[in-house]
N, CA, C and O atoms as a CHARMM CRD file, in Angstrom:
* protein
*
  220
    1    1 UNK  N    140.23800  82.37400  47.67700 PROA 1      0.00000
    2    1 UNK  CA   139.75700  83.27900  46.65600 PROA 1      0.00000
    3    1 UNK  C    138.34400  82.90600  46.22500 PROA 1      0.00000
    4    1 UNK  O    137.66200  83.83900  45.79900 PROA 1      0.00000
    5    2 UNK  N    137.81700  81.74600  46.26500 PROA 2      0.00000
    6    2 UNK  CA   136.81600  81.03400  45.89100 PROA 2      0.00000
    7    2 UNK  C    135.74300  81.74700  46.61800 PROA 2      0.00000
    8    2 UNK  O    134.70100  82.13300  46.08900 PROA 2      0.00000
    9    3 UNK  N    136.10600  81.92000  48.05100 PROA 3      0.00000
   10    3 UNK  CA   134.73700  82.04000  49.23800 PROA 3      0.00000
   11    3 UNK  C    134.66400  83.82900  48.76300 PROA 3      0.00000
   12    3 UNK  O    133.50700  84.24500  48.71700 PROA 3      0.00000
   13    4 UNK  N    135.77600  84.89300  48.41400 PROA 4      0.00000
   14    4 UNK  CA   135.45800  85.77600  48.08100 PROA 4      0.00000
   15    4 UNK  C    134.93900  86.30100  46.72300 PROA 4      0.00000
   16    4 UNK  O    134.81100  87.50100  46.47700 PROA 4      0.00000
   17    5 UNK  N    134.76400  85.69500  46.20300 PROA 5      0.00000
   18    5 UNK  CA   134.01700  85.31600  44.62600 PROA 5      0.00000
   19    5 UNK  C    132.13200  85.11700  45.07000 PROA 5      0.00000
   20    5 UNK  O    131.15900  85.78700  44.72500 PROA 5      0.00000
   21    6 UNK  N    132.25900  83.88200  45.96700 PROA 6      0.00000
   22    6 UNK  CA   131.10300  83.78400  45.94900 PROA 6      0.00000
   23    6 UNK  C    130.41600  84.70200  47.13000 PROA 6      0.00000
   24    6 UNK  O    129.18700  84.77500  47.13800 PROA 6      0.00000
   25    7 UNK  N    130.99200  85.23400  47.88600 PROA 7      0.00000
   26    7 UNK  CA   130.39500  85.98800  48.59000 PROA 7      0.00000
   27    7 UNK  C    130.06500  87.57900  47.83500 PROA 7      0.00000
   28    7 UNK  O    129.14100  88.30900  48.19100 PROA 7      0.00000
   29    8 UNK  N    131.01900  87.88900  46.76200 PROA 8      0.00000
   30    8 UNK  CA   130.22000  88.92800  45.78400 PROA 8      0.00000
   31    8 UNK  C    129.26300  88.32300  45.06400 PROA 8      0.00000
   32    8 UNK  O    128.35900  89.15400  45.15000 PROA 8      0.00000
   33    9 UNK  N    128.87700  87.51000  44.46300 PROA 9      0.00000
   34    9 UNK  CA   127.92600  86.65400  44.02300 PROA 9      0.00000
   35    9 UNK  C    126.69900  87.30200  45.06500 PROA 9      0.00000
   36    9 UNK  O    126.02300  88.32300  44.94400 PROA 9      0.00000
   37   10 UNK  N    126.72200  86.34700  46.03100 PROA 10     0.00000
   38   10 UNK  CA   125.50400  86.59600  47.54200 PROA 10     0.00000
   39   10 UNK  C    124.87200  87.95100  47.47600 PROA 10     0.00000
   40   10 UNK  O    123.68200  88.26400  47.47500 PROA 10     0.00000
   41   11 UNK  N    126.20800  88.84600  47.40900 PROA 11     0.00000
   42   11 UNK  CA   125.90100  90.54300  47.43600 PROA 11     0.00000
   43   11 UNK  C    125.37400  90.96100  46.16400 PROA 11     0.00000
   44   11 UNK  O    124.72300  92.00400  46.12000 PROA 11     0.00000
   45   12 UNK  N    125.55700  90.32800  45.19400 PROA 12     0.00000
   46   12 UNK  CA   124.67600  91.14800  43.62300 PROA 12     0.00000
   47   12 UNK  C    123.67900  90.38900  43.77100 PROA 12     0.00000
   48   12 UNK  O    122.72800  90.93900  43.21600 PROA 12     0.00000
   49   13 UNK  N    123.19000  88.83900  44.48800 PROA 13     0.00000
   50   13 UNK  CA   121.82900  88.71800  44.04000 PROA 13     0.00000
   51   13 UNK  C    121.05800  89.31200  45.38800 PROA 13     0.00000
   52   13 UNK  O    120.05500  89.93000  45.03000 PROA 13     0.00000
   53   14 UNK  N    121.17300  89.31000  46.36800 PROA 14     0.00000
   54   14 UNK  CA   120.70400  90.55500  46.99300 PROA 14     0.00000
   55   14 UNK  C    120.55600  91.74100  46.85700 PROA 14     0.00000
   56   14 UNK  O    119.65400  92.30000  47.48000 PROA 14     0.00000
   57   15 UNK  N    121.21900  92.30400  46.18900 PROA 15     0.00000
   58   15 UNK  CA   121.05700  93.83800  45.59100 PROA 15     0.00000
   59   15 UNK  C    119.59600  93.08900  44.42000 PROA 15     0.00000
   60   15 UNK  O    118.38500  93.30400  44.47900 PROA 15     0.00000
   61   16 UNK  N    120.22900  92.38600  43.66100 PROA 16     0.00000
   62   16 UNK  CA   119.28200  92.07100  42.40600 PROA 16     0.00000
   63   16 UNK  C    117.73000  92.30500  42.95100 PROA 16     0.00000
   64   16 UNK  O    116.94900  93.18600  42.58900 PROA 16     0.00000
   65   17 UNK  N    117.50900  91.21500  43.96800 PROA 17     0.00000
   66   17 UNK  CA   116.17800  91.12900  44.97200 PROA 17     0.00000
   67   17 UNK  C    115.52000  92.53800  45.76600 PROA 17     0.00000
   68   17 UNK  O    114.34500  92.74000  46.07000 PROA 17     0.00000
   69   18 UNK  N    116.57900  93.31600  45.95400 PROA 18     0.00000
   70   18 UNK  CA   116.05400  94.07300  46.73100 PROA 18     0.00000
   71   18 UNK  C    116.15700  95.66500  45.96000 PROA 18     0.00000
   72   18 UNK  O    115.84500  96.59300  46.70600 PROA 18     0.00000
   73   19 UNK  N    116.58200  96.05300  44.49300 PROA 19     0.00000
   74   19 UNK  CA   116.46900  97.48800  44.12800 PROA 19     0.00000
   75   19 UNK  C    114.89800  97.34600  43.52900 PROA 19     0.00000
   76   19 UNK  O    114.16400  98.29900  43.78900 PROA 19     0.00000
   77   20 UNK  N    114.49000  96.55900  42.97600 PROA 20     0.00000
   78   20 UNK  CA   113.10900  96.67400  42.44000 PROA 20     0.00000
   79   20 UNK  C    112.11800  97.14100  43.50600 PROA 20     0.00000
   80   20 UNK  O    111.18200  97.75500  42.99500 PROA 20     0.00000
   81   21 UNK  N    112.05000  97.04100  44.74100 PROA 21     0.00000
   82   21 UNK  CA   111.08300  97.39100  45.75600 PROA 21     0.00000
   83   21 UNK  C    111.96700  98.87100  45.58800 PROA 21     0.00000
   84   21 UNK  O    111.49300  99.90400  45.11500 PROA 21     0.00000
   85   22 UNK  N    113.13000  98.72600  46.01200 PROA 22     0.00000
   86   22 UNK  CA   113.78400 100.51100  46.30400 PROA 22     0.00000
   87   22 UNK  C    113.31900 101.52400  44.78200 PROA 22     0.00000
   88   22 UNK  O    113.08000 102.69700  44.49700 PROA 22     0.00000
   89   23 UNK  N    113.38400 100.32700  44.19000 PROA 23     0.00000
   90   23 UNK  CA   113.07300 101.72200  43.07100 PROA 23     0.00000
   91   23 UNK  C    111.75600 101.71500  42.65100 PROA 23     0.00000
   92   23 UNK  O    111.52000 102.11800  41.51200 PROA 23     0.00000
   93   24 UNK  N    110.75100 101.28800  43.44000 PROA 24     0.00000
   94   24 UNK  CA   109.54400 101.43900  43.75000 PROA 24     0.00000
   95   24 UNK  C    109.19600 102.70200  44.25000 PROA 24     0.00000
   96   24 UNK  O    108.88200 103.79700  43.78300 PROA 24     0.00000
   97   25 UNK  N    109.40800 102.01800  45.72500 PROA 25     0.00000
   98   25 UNK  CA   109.63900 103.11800  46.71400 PROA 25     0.00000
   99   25 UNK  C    110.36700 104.57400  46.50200 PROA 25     0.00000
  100   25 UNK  O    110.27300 105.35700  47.44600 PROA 25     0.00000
  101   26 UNK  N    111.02600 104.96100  45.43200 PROA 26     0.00000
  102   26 UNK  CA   111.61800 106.11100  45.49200 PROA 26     0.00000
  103   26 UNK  C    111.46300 106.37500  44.01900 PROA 26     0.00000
  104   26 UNK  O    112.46500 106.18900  43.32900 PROA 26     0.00000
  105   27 UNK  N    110.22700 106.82800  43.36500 PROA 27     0.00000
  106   27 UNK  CA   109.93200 107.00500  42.16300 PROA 27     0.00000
  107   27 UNK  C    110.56100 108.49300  41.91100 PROA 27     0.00000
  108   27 UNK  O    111.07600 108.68600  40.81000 PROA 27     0.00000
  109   28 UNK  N    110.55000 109.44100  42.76200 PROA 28     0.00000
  110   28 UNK  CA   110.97400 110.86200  42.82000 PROA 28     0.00000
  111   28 UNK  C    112.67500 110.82900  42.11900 PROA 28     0.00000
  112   28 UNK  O    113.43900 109.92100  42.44300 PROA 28     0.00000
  113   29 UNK  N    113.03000 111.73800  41.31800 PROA 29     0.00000
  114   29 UNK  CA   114.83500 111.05300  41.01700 PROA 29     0.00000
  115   29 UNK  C    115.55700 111.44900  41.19100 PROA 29     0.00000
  116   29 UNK  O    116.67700 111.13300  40.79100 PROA 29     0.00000
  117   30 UNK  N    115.06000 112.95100  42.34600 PROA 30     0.00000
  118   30 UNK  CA   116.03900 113.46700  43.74700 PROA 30     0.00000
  119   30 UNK  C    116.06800 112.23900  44.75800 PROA 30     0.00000
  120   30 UNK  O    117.13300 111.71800  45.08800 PROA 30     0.00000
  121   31 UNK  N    114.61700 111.73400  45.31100 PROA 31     0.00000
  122   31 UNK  CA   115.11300 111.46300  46.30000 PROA 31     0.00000
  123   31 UNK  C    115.82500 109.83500  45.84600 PROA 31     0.00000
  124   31 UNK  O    116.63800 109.40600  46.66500 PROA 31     0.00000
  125   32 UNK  N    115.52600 108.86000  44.48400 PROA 32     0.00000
  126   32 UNK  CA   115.97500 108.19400  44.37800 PROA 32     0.00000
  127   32 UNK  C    117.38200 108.38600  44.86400 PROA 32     0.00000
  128   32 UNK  O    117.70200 107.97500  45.97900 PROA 32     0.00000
  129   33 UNK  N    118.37600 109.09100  43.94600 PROA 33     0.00000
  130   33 UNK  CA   120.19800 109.27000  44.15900 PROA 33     0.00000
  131   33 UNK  C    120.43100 109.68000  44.92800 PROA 33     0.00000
  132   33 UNK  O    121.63900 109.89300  45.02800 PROA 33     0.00000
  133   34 UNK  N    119.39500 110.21700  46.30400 PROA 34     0.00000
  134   34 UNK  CA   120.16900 110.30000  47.22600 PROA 34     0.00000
  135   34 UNK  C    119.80800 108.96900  48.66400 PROA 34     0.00000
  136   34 UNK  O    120.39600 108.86500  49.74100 PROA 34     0.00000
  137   35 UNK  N    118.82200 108.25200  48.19700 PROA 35     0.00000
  138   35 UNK  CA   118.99300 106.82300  48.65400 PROA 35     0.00000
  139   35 UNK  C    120.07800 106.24200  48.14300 PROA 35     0.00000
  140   35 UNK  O    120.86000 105.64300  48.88200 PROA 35     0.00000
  141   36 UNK  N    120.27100 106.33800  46.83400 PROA 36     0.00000
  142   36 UNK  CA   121.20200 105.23500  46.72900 PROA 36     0.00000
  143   36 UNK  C    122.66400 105.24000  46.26800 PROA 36     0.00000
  144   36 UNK  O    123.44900 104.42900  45.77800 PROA 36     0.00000
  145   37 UNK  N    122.67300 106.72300  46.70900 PROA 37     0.00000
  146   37 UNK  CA   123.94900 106.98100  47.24800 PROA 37     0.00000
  147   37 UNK  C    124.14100 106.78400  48.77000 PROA 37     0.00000
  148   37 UNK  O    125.29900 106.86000  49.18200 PROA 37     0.00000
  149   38 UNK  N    123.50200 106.62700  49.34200 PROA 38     0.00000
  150   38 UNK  CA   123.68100 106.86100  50.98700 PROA 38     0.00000
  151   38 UNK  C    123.79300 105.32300  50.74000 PROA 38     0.00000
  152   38 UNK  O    124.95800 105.02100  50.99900 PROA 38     0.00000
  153   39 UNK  N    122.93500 103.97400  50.26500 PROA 39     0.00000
  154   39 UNK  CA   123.28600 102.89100  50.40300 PROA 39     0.00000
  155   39 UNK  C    124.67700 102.77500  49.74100 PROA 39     0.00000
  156   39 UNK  O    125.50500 102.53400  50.61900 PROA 39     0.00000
  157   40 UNK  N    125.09700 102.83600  48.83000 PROA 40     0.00000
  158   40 UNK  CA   126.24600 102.90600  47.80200 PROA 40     0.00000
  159   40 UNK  C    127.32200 102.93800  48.72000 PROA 40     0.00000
  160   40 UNK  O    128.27100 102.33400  48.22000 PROA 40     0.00000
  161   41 UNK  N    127.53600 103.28600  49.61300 PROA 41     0.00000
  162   41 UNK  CA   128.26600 104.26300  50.99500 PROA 41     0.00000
  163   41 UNK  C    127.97100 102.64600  52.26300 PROA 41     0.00000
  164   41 UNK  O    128.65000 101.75800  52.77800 PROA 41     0.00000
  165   42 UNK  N    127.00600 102.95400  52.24100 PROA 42     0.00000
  166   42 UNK  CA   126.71000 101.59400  53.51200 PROA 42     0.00000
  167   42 UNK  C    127.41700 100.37200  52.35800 PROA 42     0.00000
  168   42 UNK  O    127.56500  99.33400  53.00400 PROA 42     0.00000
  169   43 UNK  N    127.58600 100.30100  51.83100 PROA 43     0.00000
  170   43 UNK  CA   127.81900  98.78600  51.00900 PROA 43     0.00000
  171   43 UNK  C    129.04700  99.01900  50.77600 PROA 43     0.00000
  172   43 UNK  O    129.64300  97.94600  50.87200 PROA 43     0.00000
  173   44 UNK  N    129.93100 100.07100  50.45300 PROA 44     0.00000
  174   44 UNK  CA   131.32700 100.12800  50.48700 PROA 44     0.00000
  175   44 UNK  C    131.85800  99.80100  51.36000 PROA 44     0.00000
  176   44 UNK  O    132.73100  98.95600  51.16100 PROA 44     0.00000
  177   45 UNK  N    131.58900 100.37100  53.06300 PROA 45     0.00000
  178   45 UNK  CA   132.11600 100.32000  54.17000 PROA 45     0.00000
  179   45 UNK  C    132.08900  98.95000  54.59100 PROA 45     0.00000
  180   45 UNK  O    133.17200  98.45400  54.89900 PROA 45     0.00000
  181   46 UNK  N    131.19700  98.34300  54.65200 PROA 46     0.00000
  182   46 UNK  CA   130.69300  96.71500  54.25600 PROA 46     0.00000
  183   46 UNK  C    131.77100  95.75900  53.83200 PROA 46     0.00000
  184   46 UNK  O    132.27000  94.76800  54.36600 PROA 46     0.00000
  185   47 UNK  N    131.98200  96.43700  52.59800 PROA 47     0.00000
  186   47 UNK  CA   132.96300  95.83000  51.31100 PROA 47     0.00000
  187   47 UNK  C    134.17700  96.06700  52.27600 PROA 47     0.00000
  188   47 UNK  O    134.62800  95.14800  52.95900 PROA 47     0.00000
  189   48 UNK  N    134.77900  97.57100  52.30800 PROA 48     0.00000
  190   48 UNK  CA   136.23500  97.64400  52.94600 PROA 48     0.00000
  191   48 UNK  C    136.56200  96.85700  54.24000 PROA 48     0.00000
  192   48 UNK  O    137.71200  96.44300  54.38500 PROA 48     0.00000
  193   49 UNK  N    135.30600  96.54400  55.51200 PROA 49     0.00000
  194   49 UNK  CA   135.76500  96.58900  56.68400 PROA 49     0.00000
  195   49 UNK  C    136.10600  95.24000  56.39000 PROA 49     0.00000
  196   49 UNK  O    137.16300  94.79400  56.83500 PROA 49     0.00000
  197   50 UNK  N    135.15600  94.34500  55.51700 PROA 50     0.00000
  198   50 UNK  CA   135.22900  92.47600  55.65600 PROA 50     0.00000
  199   50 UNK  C    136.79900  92.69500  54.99700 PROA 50     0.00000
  200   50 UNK  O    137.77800  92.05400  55.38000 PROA 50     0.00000
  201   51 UNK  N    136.82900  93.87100  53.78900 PROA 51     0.00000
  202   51 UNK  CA   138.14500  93.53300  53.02500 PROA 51     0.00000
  203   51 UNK  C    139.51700  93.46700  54.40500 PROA 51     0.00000
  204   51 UNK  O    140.38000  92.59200  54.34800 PROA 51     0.00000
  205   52 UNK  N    139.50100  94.34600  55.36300 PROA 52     0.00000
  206   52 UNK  CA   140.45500  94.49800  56.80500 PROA 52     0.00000
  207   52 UNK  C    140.20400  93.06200  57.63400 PROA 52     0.00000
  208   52 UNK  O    141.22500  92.51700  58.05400 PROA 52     0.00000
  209   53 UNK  N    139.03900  92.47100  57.87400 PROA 53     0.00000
  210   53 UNK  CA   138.81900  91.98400  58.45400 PROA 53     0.00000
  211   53 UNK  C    139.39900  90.25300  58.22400 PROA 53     0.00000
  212   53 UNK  O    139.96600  89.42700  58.93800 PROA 53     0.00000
  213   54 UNK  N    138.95600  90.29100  57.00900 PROA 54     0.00000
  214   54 UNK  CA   139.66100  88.92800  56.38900 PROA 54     0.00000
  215   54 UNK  C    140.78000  89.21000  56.07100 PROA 54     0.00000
  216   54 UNK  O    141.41100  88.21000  55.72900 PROA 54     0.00000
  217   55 UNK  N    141.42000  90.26800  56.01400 PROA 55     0.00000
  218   55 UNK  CA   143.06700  89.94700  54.78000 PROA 55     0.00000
  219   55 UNK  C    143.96200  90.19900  56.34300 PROA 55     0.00000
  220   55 UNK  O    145.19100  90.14000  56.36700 PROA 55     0.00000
């Protein structure tokens, strides 16, 4: 349970590091939500497949 704790950890400070450039980059606030919904989507599938993959 420990290693899946800290591996959400890993994933919020990477997000942390990396929305400030994205929300740079996508000042518009159409095209923002629909970046980051399309990532939102890549990071779930992410989330579910490791969730199949490990359990």
């Amino acid at each position: 349970m420990g290693e899946e704790i800290l591996s959400i950890v890993y994933l919020l400070l990477v997000i942390a590091l990396v929305f400030p450039g994205f929300y740079y980059a996508n000042k518009n606030k159409k095209v923002f939500f629909k970046n980051l919904i399309i990532w939102l989507g890549i990071v779930a599938v992410i989330i579910i497949f490791s969730n199949f993959l490990y359990n």
